[in-house]
Structure formats: C-alpha cells, structure tokens
C-alpha positions as protocol buffer text, in pm:
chain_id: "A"
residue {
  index: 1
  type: UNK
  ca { x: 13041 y: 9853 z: 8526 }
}
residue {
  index: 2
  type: UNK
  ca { x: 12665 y: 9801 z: 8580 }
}
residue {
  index: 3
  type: UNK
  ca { x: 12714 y: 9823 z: 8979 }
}
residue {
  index: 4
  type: UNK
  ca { x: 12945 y: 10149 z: 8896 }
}
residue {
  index: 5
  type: UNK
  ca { x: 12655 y: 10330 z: 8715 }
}
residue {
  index: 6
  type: UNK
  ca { x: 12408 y: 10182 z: 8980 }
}
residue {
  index: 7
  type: UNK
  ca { x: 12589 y: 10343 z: 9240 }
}
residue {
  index: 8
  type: UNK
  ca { x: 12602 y: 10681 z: 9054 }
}
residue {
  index: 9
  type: UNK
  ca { x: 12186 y: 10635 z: 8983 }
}
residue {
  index: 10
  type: UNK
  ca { x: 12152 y: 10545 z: 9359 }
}
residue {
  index: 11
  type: UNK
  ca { x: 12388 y: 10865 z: 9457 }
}
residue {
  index: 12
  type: UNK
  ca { x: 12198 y: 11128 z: 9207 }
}
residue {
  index: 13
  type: UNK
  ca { x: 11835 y: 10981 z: 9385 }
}
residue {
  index: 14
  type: UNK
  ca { x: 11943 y: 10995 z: 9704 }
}
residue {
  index: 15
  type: UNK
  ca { x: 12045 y: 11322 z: 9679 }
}
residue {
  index: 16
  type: UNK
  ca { x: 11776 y: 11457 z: 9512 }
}
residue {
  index: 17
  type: UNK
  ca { x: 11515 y: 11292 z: 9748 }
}
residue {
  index: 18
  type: UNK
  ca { x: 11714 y: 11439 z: 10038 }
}
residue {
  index: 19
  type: UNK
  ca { x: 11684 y: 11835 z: 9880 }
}
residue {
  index: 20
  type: UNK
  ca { x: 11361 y: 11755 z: 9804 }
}
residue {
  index: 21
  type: UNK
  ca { x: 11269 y: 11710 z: 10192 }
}
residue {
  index: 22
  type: UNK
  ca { x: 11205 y: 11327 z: 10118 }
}
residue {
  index: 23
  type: UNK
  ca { x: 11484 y: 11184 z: 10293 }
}
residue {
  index: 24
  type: UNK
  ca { x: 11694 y: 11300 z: 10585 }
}
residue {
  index: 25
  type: UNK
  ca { x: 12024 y: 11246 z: 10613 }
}
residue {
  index: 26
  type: UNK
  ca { x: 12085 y: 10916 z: 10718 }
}
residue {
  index: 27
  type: UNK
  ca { x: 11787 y: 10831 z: 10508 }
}
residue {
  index: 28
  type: UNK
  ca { x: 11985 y: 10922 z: 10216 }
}
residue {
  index: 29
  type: UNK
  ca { x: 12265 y: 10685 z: 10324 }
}
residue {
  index: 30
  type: UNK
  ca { x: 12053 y: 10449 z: 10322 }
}
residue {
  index: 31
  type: UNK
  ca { x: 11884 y: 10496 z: 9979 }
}
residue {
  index: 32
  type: UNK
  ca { x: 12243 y: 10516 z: 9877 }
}
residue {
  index: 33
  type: UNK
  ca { x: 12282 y: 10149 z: 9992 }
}
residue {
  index: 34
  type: UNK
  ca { x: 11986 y: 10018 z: 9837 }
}
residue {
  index: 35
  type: UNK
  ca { x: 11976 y: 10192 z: 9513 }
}
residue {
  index: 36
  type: UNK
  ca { x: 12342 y: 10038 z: 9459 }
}
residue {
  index: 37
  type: UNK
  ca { x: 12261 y: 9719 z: 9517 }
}
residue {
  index: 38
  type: UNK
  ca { x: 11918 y: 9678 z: 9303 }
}
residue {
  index: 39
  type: UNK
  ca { x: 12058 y: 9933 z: 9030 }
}
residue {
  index: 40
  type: UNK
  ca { x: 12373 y: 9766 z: 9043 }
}
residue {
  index: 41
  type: UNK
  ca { x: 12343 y: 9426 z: 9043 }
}
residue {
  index: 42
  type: UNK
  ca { x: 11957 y: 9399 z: 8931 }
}
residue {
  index: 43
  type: UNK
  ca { x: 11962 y: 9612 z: 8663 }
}
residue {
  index: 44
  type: UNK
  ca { x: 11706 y: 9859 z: 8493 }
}
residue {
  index: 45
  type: UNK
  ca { x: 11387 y: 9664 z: 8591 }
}
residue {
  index: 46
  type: UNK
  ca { x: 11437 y: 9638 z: 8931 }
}
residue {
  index: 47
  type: UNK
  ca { x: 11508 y: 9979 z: 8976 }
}
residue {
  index: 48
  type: UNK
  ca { x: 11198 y: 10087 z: 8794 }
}
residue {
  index: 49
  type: UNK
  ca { x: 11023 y: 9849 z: 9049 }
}
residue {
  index: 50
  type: UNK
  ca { x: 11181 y: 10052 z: 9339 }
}
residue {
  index: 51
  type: UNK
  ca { x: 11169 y: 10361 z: 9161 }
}
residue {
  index: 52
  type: UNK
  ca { x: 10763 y: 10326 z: 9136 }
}
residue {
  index: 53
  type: UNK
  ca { x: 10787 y: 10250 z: 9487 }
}
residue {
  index: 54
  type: UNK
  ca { x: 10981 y: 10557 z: 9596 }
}
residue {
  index: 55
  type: UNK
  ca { x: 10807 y: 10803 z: 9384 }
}
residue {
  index: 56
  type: UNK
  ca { x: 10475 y: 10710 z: 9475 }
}
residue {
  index: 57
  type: UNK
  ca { x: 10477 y: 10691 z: 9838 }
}
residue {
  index: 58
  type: UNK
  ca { x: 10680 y: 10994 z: 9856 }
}
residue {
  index: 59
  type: UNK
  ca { x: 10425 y: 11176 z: 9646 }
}
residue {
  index: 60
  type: UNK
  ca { x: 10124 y: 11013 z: 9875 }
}
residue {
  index: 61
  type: UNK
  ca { x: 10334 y: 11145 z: 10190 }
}
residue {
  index: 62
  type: UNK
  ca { x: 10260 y: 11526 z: 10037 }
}
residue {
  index: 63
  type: UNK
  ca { x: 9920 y: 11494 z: 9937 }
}
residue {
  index: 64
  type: UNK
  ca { x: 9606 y: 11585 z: 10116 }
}
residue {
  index: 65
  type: UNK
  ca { x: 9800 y: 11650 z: 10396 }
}
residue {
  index: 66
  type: UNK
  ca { x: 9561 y: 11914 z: 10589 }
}
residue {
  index: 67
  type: UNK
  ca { x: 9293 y: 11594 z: 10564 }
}
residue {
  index: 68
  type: UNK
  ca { x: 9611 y: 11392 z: 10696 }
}
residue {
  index: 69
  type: UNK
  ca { x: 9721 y: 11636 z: 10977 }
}
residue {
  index: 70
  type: UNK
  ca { x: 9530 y: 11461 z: 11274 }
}
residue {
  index: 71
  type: UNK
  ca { x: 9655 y: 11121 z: 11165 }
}
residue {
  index: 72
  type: UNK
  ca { x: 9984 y: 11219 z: 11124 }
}
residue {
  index: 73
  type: UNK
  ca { x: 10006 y: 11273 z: 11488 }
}
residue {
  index: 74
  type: UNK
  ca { x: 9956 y: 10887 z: 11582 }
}
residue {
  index: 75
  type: UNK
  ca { x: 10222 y: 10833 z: 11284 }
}
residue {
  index: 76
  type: UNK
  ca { x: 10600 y: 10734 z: 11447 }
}
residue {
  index: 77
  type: UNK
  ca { x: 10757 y: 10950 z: 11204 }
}
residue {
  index: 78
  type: UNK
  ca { x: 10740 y: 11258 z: 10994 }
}
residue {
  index: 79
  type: UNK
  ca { x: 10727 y: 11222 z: 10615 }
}
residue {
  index: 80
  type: UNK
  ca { x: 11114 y: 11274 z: 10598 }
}
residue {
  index: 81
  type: UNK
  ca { x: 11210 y: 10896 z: 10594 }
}
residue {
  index: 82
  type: UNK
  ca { x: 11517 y: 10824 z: 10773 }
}
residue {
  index: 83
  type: UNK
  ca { x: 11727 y: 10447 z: 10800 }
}
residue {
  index: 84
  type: UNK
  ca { x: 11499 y: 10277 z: 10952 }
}
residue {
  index: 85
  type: UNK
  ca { x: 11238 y: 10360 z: 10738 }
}
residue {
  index: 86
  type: UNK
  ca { x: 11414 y: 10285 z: 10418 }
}
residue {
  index: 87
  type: UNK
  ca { x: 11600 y: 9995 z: 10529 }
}
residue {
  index: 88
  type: UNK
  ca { x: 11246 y: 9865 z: 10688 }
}
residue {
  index: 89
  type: UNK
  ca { x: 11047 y: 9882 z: 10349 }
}
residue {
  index: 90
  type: UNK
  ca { x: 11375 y: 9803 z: 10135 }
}
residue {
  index: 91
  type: UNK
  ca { x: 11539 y: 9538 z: 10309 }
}
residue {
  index: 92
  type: UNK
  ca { x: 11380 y: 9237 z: 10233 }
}
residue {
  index: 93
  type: UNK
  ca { x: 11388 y: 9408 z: 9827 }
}
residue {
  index: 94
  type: UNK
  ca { x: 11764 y: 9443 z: 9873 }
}
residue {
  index: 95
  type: UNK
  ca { x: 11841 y: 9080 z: 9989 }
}
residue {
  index: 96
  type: UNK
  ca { x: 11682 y: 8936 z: 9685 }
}
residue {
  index: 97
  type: UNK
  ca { x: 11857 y: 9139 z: 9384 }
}
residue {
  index: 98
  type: UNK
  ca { x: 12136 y: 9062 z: 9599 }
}
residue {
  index: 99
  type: UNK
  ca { x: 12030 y: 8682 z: 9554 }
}
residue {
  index: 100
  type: UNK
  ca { x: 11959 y: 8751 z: 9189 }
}
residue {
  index: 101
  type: UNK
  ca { x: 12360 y: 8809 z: 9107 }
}
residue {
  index: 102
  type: UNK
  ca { x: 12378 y: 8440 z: 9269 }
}
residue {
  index: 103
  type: UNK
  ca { x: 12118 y: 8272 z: 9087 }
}
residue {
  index: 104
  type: UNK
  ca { x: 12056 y: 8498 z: 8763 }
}
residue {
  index: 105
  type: UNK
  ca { x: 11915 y: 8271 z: 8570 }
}
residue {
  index: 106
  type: UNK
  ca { x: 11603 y: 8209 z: 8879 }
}
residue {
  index: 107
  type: UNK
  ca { x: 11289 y: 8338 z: 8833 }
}
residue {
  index: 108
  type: UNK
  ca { x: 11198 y: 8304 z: 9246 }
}
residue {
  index: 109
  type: UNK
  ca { x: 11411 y: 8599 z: 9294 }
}
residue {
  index: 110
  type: UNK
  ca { x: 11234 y: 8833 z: 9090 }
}
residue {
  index: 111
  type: UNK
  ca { x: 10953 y: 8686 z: 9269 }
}
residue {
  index: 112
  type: UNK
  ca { x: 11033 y: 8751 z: 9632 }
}
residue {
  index: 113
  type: UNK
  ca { x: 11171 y: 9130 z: 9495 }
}
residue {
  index: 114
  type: UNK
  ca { x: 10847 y: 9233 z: 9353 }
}
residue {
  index: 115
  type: UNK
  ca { x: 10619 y: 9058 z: 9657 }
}
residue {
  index: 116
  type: UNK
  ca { x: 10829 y: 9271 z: 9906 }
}
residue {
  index: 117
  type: UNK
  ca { x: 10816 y: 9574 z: 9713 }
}
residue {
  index: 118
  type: UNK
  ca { x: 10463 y: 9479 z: 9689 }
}
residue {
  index: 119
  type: UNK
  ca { x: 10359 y: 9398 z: 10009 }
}
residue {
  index: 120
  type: UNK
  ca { x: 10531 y: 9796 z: 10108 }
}
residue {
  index: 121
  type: UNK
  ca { x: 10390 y: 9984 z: 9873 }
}
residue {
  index: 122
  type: UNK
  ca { x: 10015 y: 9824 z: 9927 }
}
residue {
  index: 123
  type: UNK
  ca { x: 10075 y: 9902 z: 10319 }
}
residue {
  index: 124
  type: UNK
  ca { x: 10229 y: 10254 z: 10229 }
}
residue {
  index: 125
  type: UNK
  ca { x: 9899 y: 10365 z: 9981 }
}
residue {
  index: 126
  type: UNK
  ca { x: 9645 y: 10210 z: 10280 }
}
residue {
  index: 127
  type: UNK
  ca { x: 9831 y: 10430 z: 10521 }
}
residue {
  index: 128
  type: UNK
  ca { x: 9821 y: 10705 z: 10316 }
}
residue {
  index: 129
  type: UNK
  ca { x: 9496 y: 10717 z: 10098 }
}
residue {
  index: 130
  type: UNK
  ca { x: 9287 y: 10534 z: 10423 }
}
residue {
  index: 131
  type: UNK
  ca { x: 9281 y: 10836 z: 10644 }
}
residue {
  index: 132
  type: UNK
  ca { x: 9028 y: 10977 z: 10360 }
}
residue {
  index: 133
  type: UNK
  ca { x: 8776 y: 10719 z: 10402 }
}
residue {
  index: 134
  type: UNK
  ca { x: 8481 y: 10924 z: 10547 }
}
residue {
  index: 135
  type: UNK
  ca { x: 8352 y: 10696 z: 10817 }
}
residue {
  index: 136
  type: UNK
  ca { x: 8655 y: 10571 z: 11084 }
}
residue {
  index: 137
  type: UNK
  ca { x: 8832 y: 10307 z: 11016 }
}
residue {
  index: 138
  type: UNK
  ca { x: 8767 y: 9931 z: 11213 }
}
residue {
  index: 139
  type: UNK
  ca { x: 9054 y: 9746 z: 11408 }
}
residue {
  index: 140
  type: UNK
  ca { x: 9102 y: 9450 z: 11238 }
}
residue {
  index: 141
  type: UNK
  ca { x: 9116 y: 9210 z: 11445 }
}
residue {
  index: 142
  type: UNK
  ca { x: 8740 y: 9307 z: 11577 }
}
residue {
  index: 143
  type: UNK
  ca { x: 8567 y: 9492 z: 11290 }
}
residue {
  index: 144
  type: UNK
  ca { x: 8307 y: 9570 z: 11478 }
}
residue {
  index: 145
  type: UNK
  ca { x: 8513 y: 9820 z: 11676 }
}
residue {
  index: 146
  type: UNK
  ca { x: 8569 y: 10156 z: 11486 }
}
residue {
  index: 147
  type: UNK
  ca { x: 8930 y: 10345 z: 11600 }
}
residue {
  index: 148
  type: UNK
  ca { x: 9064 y: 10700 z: 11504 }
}
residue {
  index: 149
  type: UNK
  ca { x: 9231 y: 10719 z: 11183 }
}
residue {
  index: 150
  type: UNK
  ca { x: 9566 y: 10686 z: 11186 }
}
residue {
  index: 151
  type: UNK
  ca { x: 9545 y: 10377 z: 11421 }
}
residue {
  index: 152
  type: UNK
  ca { x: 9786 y: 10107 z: 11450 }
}
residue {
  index: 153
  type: UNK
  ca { x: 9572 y: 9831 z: 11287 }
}
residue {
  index: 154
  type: UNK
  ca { x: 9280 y: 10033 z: 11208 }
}
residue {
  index: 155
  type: UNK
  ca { x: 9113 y: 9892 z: 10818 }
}
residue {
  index: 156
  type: UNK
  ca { x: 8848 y: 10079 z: 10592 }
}
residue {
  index: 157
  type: UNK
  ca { x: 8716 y: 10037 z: 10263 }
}
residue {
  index: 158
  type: UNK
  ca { x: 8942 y: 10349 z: 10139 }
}
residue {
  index: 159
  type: UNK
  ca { x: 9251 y: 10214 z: 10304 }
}
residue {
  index: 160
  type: UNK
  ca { x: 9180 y: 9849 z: 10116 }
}
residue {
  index: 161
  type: UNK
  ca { x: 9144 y: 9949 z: 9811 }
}
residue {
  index: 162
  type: UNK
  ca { x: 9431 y: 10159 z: 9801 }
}
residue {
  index: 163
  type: UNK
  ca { x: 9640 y: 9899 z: 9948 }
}
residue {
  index: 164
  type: UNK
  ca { x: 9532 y: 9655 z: 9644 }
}
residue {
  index: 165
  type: UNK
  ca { x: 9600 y: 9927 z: 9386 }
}
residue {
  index: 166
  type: UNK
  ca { x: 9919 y: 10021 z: 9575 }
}
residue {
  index: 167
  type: UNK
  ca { x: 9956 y: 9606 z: 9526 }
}
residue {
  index: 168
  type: UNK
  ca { x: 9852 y: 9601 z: 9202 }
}
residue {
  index: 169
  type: UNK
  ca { x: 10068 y: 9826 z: 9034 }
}
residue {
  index: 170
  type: UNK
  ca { x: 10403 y: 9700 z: 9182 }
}
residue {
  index: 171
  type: UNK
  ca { x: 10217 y: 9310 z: 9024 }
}
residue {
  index: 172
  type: UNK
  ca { x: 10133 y: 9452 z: 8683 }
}
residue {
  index: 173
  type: UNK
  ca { x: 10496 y: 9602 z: 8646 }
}
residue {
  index: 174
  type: UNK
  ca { x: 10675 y: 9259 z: 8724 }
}
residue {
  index: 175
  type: UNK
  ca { x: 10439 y: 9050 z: 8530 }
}
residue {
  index: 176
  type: UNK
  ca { x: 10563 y: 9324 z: 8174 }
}
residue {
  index: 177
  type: UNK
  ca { x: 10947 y: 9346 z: 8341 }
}
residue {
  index: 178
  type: UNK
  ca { x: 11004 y: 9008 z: 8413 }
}
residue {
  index: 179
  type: UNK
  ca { x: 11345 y: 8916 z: 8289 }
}
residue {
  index: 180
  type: UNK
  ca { x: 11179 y: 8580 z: 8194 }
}
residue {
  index: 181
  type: UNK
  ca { x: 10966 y: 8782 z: 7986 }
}
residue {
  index: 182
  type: UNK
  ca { x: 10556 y: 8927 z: 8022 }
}
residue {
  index: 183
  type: UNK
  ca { x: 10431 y: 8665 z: 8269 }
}
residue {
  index: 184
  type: UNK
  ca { x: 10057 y: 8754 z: 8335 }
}
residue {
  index: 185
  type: UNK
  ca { x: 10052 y: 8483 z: 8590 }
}
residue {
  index: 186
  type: UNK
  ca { x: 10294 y: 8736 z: 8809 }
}
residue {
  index: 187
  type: UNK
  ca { x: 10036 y: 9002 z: 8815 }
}
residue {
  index: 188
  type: UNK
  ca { x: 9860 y: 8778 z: 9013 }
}
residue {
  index: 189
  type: UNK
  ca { x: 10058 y: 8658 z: 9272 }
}
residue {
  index: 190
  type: UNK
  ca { x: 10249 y: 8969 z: 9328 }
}
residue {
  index: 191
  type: UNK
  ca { x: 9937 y: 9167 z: 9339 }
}
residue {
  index: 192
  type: UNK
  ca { x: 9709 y: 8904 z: 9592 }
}
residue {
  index: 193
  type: UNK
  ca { x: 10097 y: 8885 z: 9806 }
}
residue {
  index: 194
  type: UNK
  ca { x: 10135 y: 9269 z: 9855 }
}
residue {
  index: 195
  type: UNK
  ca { x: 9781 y: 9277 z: 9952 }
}
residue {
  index: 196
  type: UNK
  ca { x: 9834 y: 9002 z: 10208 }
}
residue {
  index: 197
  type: UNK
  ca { x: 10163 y: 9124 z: 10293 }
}
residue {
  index: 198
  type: UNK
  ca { x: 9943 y: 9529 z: 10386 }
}
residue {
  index: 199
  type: UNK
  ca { x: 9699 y: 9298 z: 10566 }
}
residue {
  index: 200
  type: UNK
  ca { x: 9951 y: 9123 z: 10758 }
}
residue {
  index: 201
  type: UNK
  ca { x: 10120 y: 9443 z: 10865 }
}
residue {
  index: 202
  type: UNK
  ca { x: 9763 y: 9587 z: 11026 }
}
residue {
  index: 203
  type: UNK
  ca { x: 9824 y: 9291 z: 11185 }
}
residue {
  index: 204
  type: UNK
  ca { x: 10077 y: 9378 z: 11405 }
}
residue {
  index: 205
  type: UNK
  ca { x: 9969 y: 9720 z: 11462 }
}
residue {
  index: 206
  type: UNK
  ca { x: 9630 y: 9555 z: 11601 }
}
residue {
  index: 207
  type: UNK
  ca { x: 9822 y: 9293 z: 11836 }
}
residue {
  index: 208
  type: UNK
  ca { x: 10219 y: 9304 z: 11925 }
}
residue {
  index: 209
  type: UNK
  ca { x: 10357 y: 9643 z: 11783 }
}
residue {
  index: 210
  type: UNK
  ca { x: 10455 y: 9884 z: 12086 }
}
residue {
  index: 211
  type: UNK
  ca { x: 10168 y: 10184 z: 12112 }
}
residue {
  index: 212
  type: UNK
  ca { x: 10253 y: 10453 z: 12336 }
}
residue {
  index: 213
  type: UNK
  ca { x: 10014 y: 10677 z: 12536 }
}
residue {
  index: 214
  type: UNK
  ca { x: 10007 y: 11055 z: 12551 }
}
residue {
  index: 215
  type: UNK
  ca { x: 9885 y: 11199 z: 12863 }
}
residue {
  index: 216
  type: UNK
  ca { x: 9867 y: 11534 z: 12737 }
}
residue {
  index: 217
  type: UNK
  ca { x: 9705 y: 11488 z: 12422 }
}
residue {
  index: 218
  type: UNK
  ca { x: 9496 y: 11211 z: 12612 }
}
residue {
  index: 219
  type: UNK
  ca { x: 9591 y: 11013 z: 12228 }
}
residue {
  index: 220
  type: UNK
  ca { x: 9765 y: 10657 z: 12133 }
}
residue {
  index: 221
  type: UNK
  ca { x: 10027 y: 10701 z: 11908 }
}
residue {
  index: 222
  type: UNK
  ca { x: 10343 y: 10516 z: 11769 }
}
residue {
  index: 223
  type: UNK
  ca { x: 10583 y: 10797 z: 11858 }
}
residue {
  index: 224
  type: UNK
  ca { x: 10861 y: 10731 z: 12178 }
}
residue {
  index: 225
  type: UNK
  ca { x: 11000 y: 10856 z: 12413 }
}
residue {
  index: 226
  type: UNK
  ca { x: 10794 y: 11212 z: 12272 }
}
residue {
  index: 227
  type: UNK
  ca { x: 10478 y: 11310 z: 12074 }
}
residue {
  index: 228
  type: UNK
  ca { x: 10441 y: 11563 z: 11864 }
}
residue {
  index: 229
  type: UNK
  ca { x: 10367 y: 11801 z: 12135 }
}
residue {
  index: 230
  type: UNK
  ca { x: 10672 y: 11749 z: 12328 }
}
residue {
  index: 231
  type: UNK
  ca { x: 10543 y: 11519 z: 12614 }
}
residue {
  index: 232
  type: UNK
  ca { x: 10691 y: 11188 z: 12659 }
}
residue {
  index: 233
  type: UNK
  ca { x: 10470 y: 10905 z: 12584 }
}
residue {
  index: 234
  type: UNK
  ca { x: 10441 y: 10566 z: 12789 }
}
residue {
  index: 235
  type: UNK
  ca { x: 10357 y: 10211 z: 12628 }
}
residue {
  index: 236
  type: UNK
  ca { x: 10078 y: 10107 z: 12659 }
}
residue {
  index: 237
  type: UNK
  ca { x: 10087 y: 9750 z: 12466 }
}
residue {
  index: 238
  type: UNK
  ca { x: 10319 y: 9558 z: 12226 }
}
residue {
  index: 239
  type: UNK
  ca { x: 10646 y: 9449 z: 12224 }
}
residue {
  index: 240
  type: UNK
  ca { x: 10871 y: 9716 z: 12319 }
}
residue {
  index: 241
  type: UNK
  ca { x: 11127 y: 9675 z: 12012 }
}
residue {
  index: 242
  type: UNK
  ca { x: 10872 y: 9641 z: 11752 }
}
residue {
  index: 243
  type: UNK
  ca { x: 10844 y: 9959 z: 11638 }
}
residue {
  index: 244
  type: UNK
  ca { x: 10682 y: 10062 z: 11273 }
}
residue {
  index: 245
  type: UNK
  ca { x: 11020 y: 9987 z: 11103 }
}
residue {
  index: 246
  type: UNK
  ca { x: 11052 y: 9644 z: 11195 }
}
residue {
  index: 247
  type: UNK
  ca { x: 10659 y: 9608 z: 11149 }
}
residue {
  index: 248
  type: UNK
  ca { x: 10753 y: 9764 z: 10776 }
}
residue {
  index: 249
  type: UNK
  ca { x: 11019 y: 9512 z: 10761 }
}
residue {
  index: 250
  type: UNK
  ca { x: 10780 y: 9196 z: 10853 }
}
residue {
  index: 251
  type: UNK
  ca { x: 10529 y: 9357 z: 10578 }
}
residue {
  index: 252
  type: UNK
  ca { x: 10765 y: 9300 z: 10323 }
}
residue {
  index: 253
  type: UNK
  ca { x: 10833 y: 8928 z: 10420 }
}
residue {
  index: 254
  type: UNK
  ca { x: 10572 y: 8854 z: 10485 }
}
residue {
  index: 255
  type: UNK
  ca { x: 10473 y: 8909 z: 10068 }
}
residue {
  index: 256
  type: UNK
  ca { x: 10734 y: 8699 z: 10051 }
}
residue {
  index: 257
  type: UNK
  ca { x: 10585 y: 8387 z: 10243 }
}
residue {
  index: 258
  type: UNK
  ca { x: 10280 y: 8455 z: 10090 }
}
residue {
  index: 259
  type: UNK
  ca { x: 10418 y: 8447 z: 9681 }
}
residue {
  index: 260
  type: UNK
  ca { x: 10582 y: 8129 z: 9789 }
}
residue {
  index: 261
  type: UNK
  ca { x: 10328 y: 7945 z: 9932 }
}
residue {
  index: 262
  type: UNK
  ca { x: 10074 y: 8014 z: 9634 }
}
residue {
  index: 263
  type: UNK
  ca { x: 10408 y: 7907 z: 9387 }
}
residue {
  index: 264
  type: UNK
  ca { x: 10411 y: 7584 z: 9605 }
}
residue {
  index: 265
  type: UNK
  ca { x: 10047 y: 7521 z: 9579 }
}
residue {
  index: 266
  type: UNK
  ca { x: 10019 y: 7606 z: 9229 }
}
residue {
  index: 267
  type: UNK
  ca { x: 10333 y: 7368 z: 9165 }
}
C-alpha cells in the first residue's frame, strides 16, 4: 500500500514540476522513478528529505537569474532538468531507500540517503548562490587563479557558504527525521559529508570533467556538441563521457564515502 500511495505522490510531483517548467519530459519520468521508490518504500521522511531537495534547488534555479544570465551560458543545461539530471543527483538517494526495504531496521542506510542528498544539494546551492559572490571565483585546485563565474571548478566565499548551508539543512533534517529517532550526532556528519561531497564535485570540474570550447563566443563551457548560441563547441580537456551528470552522480557518492569513513573512525 505504502509503495501504491508513493507512486501516486511521485506521479502528482512529477507532474506538477513538469507544468511548472521544472522538469521536461523525460525529467518527469524520471522523478516518477525516484519519487516511487523513496516515497514508496522509505516512507514520509525520506521524501521530505528529497522533497527539501527538489524544492529548493528548483526555487534557486529561478532566482536572481538576470545576475545568473552570463553563468548560465558555461552551464550544460537549462534549468528544465531532464534524466540525466535527476537520475545524476538522485541516484545514489534511490539505491539506498531501496537498501532500506532490505535492512529496515539499519541506521547506515538513512545515513548514505541523507549524505547523498547532502552532498547534491550543497553542490546545487554553491552553483547557484556562488555566481553572486562579487569578486570571481578561484579554481580550486590553484586558488590563486581567479576564473569566470560559472566555471567548472571555480570556488568563492559565496559559493562555500552556500554549499554548507545547502549541506546543513539536508544534516539538520536527518538528525530530527531519523527513524532511530533525533540523533544530533547526524547533523554533523551529514552536514561536514555534503560539504565534502560539493567540494569533491569542484573537483572534477577543475581536473577530468569534459570542457568544451566555443569559438564564437571565444568562452569554455560544459555544453556539447552546441552552445547557447548555436555553434558547436570542441573539448578542450576532460574525459569525454564525464559530463555534469555523471560529475552530479560522483557528488553524491562521494557524501557517501565521506559519512562512512568518519562512522568508521568514530567507531
């Protein structure tokens, strides 16, 4: 019964996300998928988890979007997010309520959820609350070097923040939603693993993901085989399938390595 409803939560959202210019189609599908399987078999507090997600970064996508406009451009999509998009941030989520009808009774499920949805949601609030920070941002793997905003790997002290409050709200909701119970201790480790998990993902952007070249607009950008303008874009560096969904996708797991190392360490 609870996957039944789950699926008809997941169905109503997707829906409504895809009138509301959130989703495309295939987006939707894929909201579809993974609303059904953390409404259905995780149950009220995971969705609220993925819910916060969702509603947030979607709201982020629309705001301040004439200071965004520039930025946008380097950006490999548009702010309707399509299946790679959702399936990149809410992959790694999905596999562990999946693991939670397995092992119900586990706390490390929970765990890895909330660190993924973490680790997202602090990358998805640096990408979109950074491009305000007045001064440009610095690559960070040499933060001596500033780069345009927008930049694959590009940090500021905007973008940070944002990515621990991004973080930080995902941690405070499954420390109080715990099925356990209120667990301060998982404030913490969700929160510092989201914020590793963002840092992780600049990462990538700095070193292996695949950065095309515009010759018209004389920019870098993530978008292939066009930019926004309509010319078609060479690479320049990176791996040429590592694209910002599967960098998205390594986010999340990554805030999943991290929560599990600090669990081992704190024994």
């Amino acid at each position: 019964m609870q996957l039944i409803l789950g699926s008809i939560l997941a169905t109503i959202i997707a829906y409504l996300a895809f009138r509301a210019g959130s989703l495309n189609r295939s987006g939707a599908y894929a909201a579809f998928v993974v609303g059904t399987v953390i409404f259905g078999l995780g149950g009220l507090e995971w969705a609220i988890l993925l819910l916060t997600f969702f509603i947030t970064s979607s709201a982020l996508s629309r705001t301040f979007k004439n200071r965004k406009r520039e930025a946008s451009e380097k950006y490999a999509k548009g702010g309707r997010r399509d299946a790679g998009q959702v399936f990149g941030n809410g992959g790694i989520a999905t596999l562990f309520a999946a693991l939670h009808f397995f092992f119900p009774e586990a706390a490390w499920p929970w765990l890895g959820f909330a660190a993924s949805l973490a680790a997202v949601n602090a990358d998805t609030w640096a990408t979109e609350l950074g491009v305000l920070n007045p001064s440009p941002p610095r690559l960070i793997t040499d933060l001596r070097k500033s780069v345009e905003k927008g930049t694959s790997g590009g940090v500021s002290p905007v973008g940070t923040l944002a990515s621990l409050a991004g973080a930080g709200l995902i941690g405070l909701e499954a420390a109080l939603l715990s099925p356990s119970g209120v667990n301060r201790t998982f404030f913490a480790l969700v929160t510092i693993a989201g914020l590793l998990g963002a840092l992780f993902d600049s990462l990538l952007g700095a070193t292996v993901q695949a950065i095309y070249y515009c010759p018209t607009c004389q920019k870098e950008t993530e978008r292939h085989p066009t930019h926004s303008c309509g010319t078609r874009t060479t690479q320049i560096r990176g791996w040429a399938w590592l694209d910002n969904d599967w960098v998205n996708f390594a986010c999340g797991a990554f805030g999943v390595v991290a929560i599990t190392v600090m669990v081992y360490f704190l024994g």
